[in-house]
Every structure is written in C-alpha cells, then in structure tokens.
N, C-alpha and C positions, 0 to 999 in steps of 0.2 A: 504494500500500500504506500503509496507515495503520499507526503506529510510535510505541509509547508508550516512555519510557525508561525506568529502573529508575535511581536516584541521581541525580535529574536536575540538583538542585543543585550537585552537584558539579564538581569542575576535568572529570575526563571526561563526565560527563553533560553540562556545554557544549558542549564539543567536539563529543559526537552531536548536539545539536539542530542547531550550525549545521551538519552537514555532511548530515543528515537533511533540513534544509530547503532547501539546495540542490541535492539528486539528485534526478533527474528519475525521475516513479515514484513519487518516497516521500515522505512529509506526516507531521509532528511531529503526534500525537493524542492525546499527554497522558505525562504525567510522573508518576514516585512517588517520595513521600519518607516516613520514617518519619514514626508519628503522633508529636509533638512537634516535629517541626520548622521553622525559624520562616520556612520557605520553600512549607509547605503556603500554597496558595491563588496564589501568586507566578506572576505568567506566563513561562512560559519562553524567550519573545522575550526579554524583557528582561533576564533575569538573562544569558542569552550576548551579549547585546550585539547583539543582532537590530533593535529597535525591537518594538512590540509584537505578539505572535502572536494575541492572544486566546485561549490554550490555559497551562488550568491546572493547577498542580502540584496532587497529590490523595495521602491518607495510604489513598485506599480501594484496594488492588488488584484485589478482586472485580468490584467497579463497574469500574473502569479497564478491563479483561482482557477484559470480556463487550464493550467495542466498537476494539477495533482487532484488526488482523490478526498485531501479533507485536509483542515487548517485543524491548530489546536491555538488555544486564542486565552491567555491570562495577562487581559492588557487594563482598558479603564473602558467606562460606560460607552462615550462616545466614540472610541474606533471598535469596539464590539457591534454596535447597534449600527455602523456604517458595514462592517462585514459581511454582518448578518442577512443583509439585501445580496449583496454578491453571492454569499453564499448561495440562496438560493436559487437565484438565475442560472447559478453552474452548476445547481441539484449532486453538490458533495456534501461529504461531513464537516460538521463546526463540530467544537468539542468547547464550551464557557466555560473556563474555571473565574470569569471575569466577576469580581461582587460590585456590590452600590449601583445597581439598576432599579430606575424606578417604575412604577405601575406603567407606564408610556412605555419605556424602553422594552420591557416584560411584553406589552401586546404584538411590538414590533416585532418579537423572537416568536411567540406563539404563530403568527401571521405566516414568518417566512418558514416556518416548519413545515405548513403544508407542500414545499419542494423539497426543503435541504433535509437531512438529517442529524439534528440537533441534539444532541445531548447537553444538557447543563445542570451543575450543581456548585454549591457554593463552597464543598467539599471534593475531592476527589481522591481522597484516600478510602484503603477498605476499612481502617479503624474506624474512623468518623464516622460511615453509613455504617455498620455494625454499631456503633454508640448511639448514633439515633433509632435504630428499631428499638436497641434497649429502652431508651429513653421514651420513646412509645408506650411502649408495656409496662413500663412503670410508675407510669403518669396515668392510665387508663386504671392501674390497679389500686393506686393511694386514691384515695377522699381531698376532700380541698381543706382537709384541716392537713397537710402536707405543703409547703406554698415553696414556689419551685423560681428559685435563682442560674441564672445560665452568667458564670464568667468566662471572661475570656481574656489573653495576655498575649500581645503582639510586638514584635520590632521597632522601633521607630518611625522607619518611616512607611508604616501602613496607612493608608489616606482614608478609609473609609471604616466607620463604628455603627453600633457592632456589627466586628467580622460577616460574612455570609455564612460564616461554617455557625457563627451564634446563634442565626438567624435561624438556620438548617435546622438547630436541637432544638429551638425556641418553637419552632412549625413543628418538629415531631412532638414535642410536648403537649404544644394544643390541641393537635388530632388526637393523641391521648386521652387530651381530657376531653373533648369533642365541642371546642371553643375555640373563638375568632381569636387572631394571633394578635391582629392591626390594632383592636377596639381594649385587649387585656393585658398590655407588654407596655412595660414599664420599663423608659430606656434613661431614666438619670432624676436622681435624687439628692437635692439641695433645699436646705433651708429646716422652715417646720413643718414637711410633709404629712404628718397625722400618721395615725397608723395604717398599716400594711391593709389593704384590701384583701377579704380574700378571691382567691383563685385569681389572683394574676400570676402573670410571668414577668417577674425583673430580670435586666439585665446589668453586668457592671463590666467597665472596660477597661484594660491595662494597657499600656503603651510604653517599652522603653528598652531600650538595649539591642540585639541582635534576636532575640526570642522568636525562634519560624514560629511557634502556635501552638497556644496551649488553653484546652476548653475544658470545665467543670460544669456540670448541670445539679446542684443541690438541691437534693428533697428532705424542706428542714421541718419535722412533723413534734407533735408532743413528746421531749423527753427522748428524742432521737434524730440522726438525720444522714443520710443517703447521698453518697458523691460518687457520679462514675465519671471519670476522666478520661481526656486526651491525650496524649503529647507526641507533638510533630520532630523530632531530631535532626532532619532533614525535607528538605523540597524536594528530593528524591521519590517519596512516596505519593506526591503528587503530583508529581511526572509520569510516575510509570502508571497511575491510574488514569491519567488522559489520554496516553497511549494506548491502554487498555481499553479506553470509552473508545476512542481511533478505530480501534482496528475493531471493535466489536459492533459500533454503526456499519461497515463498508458496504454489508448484503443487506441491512436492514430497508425497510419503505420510510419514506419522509415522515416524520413527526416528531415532540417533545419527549425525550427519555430524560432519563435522570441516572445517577450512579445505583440506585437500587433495580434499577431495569438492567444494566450491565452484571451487576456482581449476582443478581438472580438473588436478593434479599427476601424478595417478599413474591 
C-alpha cells in the first residue's frame, strides 16, 4: 500500500515514515508540507534518520493524493479539513489522528466519507481503545453516586485541551452512562464553583515538559475510588496504529470507522 504523510517534517511525521517503512505491506510515497516550508523538496529518508529514501516532501497535495492509496494525517484542524475534500475526490484512505475539530469540521469529514475511507480517532493506540471499552463498562456498571474525573498530562507544546484521547474516554464514559457528553462535561474549575453536580464528567488538564501522554479516568465513589490508566512512552504506538488503521481501510467501502472498527473491539 503506498502511504503518503501529511506533516511529514515533523516530530510525528518521523515517526510514521520510519514505522511506515518498516511494515510489511506499506511503502512511504511521498510527504506534505505547507507551501513555504523549508523542508519542501527534503527526502524523507533523511530527515527520520532512515538514510536516503529517494521520496520527496511536496507542498502539492492534489498531485501527491492522485498517486498513492491513502494519507495518514496528525497535522491541525485546518489542513485536515482541506485534505479531507481531496481525499475524497481521489476515493483513498485518510487515517485522522488530527484533534481540536469542531462540530463544522466533524460534518465536513462525515460528508466526505461517503467517497474516501476514513478512519479517525482521537487515539490511535491499542491501549487507549482497550481503556475506553473498559471505561465503558465501568461507567455503565457504577451509579452516579461514582462521579467520574478524566485527567490528562501533555508536552508543552500540545495546542489543543483537553486532549482528543480525553475527549475519547470522556464519550466512552457517557455512552456508559447513557448521557450527553456536550451538555455534562465539565472542562475547568475556578473560583467558588459550588458543589460537584452529580453525574457529570470533569475534566482536568496538564501541560509541561516533554510528557507524549498520559490519561487517568477516576471513578471516585463513597469510601472508594477506581483509576485505570494510560501511559504513552513513545509516538511509536501511534504510528504503528495509523499504519495499522492504513492498511486495514485499503479493501474496505467508503465511510467513518474508528480504531475500535480496526482493532475489532467491539
């Protein structure tokens, strides 16, 4: 399957090249970087520390789109949601690990699904989607005298709160409990808030240092309280599950999957 990357200069866009170049099945076919940037033309061997691939970074995505079989794309809202069109005129695979999309951008990816084959999730590791079915069933099985905290603790410079992967256990919680995520998620507390509502979902957010990702879901009940965890060591593992989402759309028919349609969770 031939597999071009979307941000290919970047720290994750490494990452996929090399992990891209060593699964069996998949071949690096070219990279995108915005026009200006000083890594257009740059082979992508090189900049991951490959040795040379002879496959070159390109500001063109039309060109890029019309010869491989699917992008894999952890860039920002706005060049996802420009892809996302291309994508589907070329009817290959996108693979989103992109977060901070809002309900517009979101229609815009359902829309173009009925050509391309989309996969996206705000996680793409197998830990995470195994953490959220847990998180599921655990939430379905506690009472709301259980009031369920989702933290999370990030990098520096990660630009959007909370995470998508928060966002992911915050939505597997609600289905849980069989309640709107939008209307009961409580995302920051200052001041003299009152007390705790029950049956919400708070969330709280860390920001600092080099930390790839690390997510706790608390179910803090009477006299007890319940934490399953995350933790990311590497962008390795969500590389090789884009990969995995890659090459697992190639046969599929056009529409919205997600990593639990891939890993066959549920």
């Amino acid at each position: 399957m031939k597999i071009a990357i979307a941000g290919a200069a970047g720290r994750m866009g490494r990452v996929l090249t090399r992990i891209v170049n060593e699964t069996p099945g998949a071949e690096v076919a070219g990279g995108l970087e915005p026009s200006g940037s000083p890594h257009v033309g740059s082979d992508m061997g090189e900049l991951a520390g490959l040795g040379r691939l002879d496959v070159a970074i390109t500001d063109d995505p039309i060109a890029l789109l019309t010869r491989v079989d699917g992008i894999i794309d952890f860039t920002v809202p706005a060049a996802t949601l420009a892809l996302v069109e291309l994508s589907a005129q070329a009817r290959i695979v996108h693979v989103i690990g992109t977060t901070g999309i809002d309900e517009a951008g979101e229609a815009k990816i359902r829309a173009a699904a009925r050509h391309a084959r989309i996969v996206k999730s705000g996680n793409m590791s197998l830990g995470v989607n195994l953490l959220a079915v847990m998180v599921r069933k655990v939430a379905a099985a506690l009472g709301e005298d259980f009031d369920i905290e989702v933290l999370e603790m990030h990098h520096r410079h990660k630009i959007d709160a909370p995470s998508g992967t928060a966002l992911l256990l915050g939505q597997a919680a609600a289905e849980g409990r069989a309640i709107d995520l939008k209307s009961r998620s409580v995302r920051s507390r200052d001041g003299h808030t009152g007390a705790r509502p029950p049956g919400d979902i708070g969330f709280a957010t860390l920001r600092g240092g080099s930390v790839v990702g690390e997510h706790t879901v608390m179910f803090a009940g009477p006299a007890e309280r319940i934490e399953l965890t995350h933790k990311a060591e590497s962008r390795d593992i969500f590389a090789r599950g884009a990969v995995r989402a890659a090459l697992w759309g190639f046969d599929r028919k056009p529409g919205l999957y997600s990593m639990t349609d891939v890993l066959g969770l549920e």
